[in-house]
C-alpha positions in Angstrom: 82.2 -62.1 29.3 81.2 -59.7 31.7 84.1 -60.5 34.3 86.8 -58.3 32.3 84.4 -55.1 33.0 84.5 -56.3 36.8 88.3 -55.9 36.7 88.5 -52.4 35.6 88.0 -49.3 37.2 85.5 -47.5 35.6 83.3 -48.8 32.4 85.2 -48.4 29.0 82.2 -49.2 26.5 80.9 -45.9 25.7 84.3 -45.3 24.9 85.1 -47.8 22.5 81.8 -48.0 21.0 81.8 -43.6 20.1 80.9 -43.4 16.8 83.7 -41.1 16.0 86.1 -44.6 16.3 84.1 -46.7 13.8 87.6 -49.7 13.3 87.1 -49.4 17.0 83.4 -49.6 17.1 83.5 -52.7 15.3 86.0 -54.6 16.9 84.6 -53.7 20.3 80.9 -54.8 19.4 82.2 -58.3 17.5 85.0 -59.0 20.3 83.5 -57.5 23.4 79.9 -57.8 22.8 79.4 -60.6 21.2 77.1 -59.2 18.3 77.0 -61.5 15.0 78.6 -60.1 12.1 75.3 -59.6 10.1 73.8 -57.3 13.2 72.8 -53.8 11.6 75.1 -51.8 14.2 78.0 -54.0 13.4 77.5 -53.9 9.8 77.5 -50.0 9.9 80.3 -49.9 12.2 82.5 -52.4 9.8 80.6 -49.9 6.5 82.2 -46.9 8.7 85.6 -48.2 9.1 86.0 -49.2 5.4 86.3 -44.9 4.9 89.5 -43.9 6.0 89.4 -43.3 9.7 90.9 -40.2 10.5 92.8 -41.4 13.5 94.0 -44.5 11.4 94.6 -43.1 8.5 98.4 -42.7 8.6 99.3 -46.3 9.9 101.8 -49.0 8.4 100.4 -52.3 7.1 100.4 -55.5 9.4 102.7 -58.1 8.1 101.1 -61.4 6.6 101.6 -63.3 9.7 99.7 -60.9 11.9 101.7 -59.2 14.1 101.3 -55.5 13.8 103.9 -53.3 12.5 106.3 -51.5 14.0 105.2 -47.8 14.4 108.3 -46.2 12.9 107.9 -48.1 9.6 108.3 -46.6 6.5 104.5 -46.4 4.9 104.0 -47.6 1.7 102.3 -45.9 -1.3 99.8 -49.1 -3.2 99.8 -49.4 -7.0 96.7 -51.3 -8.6 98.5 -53.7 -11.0 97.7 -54.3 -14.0 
């Protein structure tokens, strides 16, 4: 896992695991690290990112077959049904 840190340039953790990212937090300590989902920093990371991120906060859903959205699409406004 640790030859993808070989290939860069400089060292991108501290980056992608600052606390001020916590969607990113996550993902990079789950995908990157390795960390089980039921480790105390990934659950606080995953806890963090269920508040609306302020760099995230304005993006589009991603479709149901997982591809992301295209940035220009029109955001939606979600209605609890009842």
């Amino acid at each position: 896992m640790e030859a993808w840190r070989r290939a860069l340039n400089g060292d991108p953790l501290p980056w992608l695991l600052d606390e001020e990212t916590p969607a990113v937090r996550h993902l990079a300590l789950r995908r990157l690290l390795d960390e089980p989902e039921d480790s105390p920093r990934v659950r606080r990371a995953r806890a963090a990112a269920m508040r609306v991120d302020p760099y995230l906060g304005n993006t589009c859903l991603v479709d149901p077959v997982g591809g992301s959205a295209v940035f220009y699409d029109t955001q939606v406004k979600l209605e609890k049904v009842t």
